[in-house]
N, C-alpha and C positions, 0 to 999 in steps of 0.2 A: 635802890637796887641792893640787893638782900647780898654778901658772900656766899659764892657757890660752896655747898660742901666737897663737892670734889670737880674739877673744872680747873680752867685759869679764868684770869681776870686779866684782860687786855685792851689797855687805851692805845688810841691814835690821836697823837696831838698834832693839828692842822694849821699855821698859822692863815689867816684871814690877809689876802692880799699884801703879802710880805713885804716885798719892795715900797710899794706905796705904805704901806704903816710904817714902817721904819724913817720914811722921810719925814712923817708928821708926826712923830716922837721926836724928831731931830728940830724938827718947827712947828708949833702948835695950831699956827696960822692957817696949817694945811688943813687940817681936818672940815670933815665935812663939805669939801668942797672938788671936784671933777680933777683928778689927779691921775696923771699917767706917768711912766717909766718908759721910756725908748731911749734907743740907739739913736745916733743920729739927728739929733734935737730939731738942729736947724736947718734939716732937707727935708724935701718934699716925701722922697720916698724910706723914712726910717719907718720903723715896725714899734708897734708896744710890745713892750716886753709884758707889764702887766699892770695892772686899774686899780682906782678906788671902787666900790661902789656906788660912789655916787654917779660913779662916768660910766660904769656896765647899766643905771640907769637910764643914760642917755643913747645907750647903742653899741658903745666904745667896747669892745675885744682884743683879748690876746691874741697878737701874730696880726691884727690890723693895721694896716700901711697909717701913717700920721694924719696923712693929708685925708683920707676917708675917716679917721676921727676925729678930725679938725669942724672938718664938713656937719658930723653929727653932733657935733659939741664946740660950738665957736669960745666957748668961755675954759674951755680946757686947758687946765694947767701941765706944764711938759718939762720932765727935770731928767736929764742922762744917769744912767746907773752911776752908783756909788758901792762897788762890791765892798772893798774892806769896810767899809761902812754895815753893808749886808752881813759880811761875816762876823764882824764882831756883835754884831745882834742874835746871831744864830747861834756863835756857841753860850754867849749870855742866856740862852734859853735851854738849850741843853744843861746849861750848868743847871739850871733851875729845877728842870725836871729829876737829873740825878740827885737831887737832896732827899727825894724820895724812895728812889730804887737805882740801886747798880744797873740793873736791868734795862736799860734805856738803847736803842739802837736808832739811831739816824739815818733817814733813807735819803733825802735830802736837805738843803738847804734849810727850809721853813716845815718840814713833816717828820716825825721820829712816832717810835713807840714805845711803849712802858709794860714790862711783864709787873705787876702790880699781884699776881698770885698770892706772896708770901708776906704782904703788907699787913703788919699788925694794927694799923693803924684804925681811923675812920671806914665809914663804907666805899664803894668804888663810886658813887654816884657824887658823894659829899668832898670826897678828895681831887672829882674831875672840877668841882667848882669853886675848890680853892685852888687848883691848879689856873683856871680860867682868868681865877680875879688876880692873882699874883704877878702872872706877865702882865695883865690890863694894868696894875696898878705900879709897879715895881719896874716895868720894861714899857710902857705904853704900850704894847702890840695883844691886838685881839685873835683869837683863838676858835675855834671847834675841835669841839671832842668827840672821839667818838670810844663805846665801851662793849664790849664783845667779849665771848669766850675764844676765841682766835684773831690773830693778823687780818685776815681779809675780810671778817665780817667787822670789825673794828675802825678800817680803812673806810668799808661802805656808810659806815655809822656818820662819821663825824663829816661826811658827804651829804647826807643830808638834810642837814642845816646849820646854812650861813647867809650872813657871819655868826659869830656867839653865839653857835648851838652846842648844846650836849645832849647826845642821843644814845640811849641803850638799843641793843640789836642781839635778841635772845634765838636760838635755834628754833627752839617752837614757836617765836613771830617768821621764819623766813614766808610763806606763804604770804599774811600779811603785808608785809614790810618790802619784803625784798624781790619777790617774783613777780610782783606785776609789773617792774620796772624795763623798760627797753634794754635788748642786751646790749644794746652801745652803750650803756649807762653802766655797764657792769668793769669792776678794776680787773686789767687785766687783758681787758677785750677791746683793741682798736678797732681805728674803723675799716678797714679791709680786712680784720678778723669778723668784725660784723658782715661787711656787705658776703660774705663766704658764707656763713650761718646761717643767713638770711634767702640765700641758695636753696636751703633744706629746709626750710620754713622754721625755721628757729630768730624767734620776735622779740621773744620775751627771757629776762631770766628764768624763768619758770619753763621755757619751753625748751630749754637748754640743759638744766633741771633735771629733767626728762627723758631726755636724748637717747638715743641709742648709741652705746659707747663704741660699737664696733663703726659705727658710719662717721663717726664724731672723729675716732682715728683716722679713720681712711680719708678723711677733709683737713685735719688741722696738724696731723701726727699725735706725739704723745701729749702735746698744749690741748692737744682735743679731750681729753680724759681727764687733766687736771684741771679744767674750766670747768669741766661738770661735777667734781669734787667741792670746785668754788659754790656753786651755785646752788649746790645740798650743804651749804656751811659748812663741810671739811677743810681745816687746813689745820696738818701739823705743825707746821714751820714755828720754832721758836726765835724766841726775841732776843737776837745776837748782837751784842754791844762792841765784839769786835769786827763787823761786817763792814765798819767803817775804815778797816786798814785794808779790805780786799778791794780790787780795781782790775779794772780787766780794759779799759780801754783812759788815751786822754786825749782831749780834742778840742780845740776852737772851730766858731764860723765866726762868719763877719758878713752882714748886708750890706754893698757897695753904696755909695751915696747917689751912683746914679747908675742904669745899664752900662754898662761899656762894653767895646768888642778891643781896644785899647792893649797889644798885648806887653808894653811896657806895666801899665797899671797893672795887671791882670800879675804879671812875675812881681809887684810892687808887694799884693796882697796877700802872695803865696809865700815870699819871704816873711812877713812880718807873723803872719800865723807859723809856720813854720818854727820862727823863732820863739811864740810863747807857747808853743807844746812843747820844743826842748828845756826852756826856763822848767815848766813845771815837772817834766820829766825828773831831770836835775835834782829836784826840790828830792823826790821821793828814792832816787838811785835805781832806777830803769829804764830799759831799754826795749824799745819794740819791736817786734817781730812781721810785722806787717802795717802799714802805711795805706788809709782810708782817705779818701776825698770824695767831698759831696758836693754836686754843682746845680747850682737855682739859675734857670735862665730867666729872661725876661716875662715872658710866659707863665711864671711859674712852672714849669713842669720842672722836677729835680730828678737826678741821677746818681750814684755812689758807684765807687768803683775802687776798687784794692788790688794791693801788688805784697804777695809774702816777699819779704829779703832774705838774702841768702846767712847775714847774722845780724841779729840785735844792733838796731842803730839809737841814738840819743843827741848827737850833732847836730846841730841846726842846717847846717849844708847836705848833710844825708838825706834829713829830712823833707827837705827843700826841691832836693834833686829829684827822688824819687816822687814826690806829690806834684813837681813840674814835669816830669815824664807822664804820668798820669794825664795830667790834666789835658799834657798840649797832646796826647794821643788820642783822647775824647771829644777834643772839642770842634766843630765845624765853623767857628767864627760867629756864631750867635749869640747876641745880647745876653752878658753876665749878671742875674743880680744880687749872688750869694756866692761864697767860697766857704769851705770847712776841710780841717786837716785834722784830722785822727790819728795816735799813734795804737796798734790794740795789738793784743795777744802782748800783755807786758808781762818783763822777766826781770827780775833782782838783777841788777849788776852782778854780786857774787855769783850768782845761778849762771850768767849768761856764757858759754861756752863757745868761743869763736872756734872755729871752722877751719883750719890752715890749710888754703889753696897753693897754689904757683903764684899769684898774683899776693897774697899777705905773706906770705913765709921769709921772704928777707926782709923785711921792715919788723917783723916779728921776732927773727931771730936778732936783731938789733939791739932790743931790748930786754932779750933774754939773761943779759949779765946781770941790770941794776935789778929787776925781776926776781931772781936767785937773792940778792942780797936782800929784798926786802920779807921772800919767804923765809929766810933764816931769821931774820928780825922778829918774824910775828910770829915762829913757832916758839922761839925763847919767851918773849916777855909777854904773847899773846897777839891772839888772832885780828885785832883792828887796830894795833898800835899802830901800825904805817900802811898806808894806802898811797897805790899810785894816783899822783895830782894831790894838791890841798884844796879841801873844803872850806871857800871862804863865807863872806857875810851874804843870805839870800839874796839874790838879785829879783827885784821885782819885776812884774810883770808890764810893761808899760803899751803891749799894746793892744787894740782892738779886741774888741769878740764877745762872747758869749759862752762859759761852761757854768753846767749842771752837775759836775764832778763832786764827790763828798772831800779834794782835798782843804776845802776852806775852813775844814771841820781839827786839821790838823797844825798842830804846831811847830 
């Protein structure tokens, strides 16, 4: 692949079944052989998190109960997450990629991109395959690339092929390449964003493509407009390396080990989530504005339900309170078999402006002396010499769940 004369150049680096590589970089043993990630190890009903290869050969999927890939794969090997272990693989790979461009923005965990535009270097095709062979060789973890003149044809590129593919995705192949592809297939487009397109007879990328923009709004809102931007290869969006300090929501779930209707266990689970969305809160100095819970019954069928607060909470008992008022107001005694606490619409601690009711105003004014003393403090010698409360050593997180969060990316 030639440097555009005028254009960008933009990879998506995709790591190849993250979790599962990272454990067989950590044991050699592993490799090649039917390897899963779950919660849960030792019950019946934990979930993969996610596969080797060798075991998506055998049937084995993401979000698959254990015991149905047990079933599909009796020789399956089954190891519980090891997140700091994940993290510190992740930013080992980021570090890697920033040797070549500042330019590098992290969307998750194991996928970033690289504006590669201003690269004096090699071509973009010969730089994706020493990119390739350096994590495989330097990090054990394999890789897809993918190489576009935007974001989201870059994303669909190194989609694919895997594992260890590098794929170019030129504007004048999207016919080719890209529009005969199912629009569930397309980034971007869930599947109830599909099954609604699929309403208007839109099948294909291509047929989306196509669309008629006013019907497209009228069905999706303005997502309707800027899917069909996707799907004619439009996308401005630059490659933001600070995008990994923006956060707009933090949350844990947790798969129960077994249904329960149990309403001891049930407050058991809701505290201890509770408790690592405040840890992590903490971590960054924010407070929420609104309190998210998402409930899996036995059924599968889930539900989400929010409550805005009247101010910015961060406490683990606020948190608690409010996601257990939620909860026990939705729920009718029905087998549990997931719980999730969201903190979302977060706000700076400094930003957060509490409220003075009748209800805070004396416990407020209480404080209002040492308060005064500490604004005099930090307007003389500066603005963060003294904060109310000390920031001690991180407290880690020790319990349960599952986040997709970019803070593991921070220090």
């Amino acid at each position: 692949m030639e440097r555009p004369a005028n254009g960008r150049v933009i990879l998506h680096v995709d790591m190849n079944s993250f979790y599962a590589s990272v454990e067989m970089s950590y044991d050699p043993a592993l490799k090649g052989k039917p390897l899963a990630i779950a919660g849960n190890v030792e019950e019946r009903r934990g979930i993969i998190v996610t596969c080797s290869y060798e075991a998506r050969a055998k049937g084995v999927k993401t979000t698959m109960p254990l015991w149905q890939a047990r079933k599909l794969c009796p020789e399956l090997i089954v190891k519980k997450p090891n997140f700091e272990r994940y993290r510190k693989a992740s930013i080992a790979m980021f570090d890697l990629l920033r040797e070549y461009t500042e330019l590098v923005e992290p969307v998750s965990i194991d996928e970033g991109y690289m504006d590669l535009t201003q690269y004096a270097g090699p071509k973009p095709l010969e730089i994706a395959h020493v990119i390739q062979e350096r994590l495989s060789d330097e990090l054990l973890l394999p890789c897809s690339i993918g190489i576009a003149p935007n974001k989201f044809l870059a994303k669909m590129a190194s989609n694919m092929k895997k594992p260890l593919g590098i794929t170019v995705l030129r504007k004048r192949e999207l016919s080719e390449h890209l529009w005969p592809l199912p629009v569930a297939q397309m980034h971007g487009v869930g599947e109830k964003t599909a099954e609604k397109l699929e309403t208007i007879g839109i099948n294909t990328i291509q047929d989306l493509a196509k669309a008629d923009r006013i019907q497209l709004k009228q069905l999706l809102g303005i997502n309707g407009e800027r899917l069909k931007q996707r799907a004619n290869g439009v996308d401005n969006r630059e490659v933001d390396p600070d995008s990994i300090y923006e956060f707009k929501s933090i949350g844990n779930s947790t798969t129960l080990s077994k249904d329960t209707t149990n309403e001891d266990e049930l407050n058991n689970v809701l505290r201890k989530l509770a408790h690592s969305v405040s840890v992590r809160m903490k971590r960054k100095d924010v407070l929420a504005s609104k309190i998210f819970i998402t409930i899996r019954f036995a059924n599968l069928k889930t539900i989400t339900r929010s409550k805005k607060v009247a101010n910015p909470i961060g406490d683990v008992e606020e948190i608690f309170s409010v996601a257990r008022q939620l909860f026990f107001t939705h729920w009718k005694e029905e087998p549990i078999r997931l719980l999730g606490i969201t903190g979302q619409d977060l706000v700076e601690k400094g930003d957060a402006v509490k409220q003075l009711d009748l209800f805070s105003f004396e416990s407020d004014a209480k404080d209002e002396p040492i308060l005064t003393v500490i604004e005099k403090i930090n307007e003389k010698y500066g603005d963060q010499l003294i904060k109310r409360g000390i920031k001690g050593k991180r407290e880690e997180d020790p319990s349960p769940g599952t986040s997709f969060n970019k803070d593991f990316l921070r220090e």
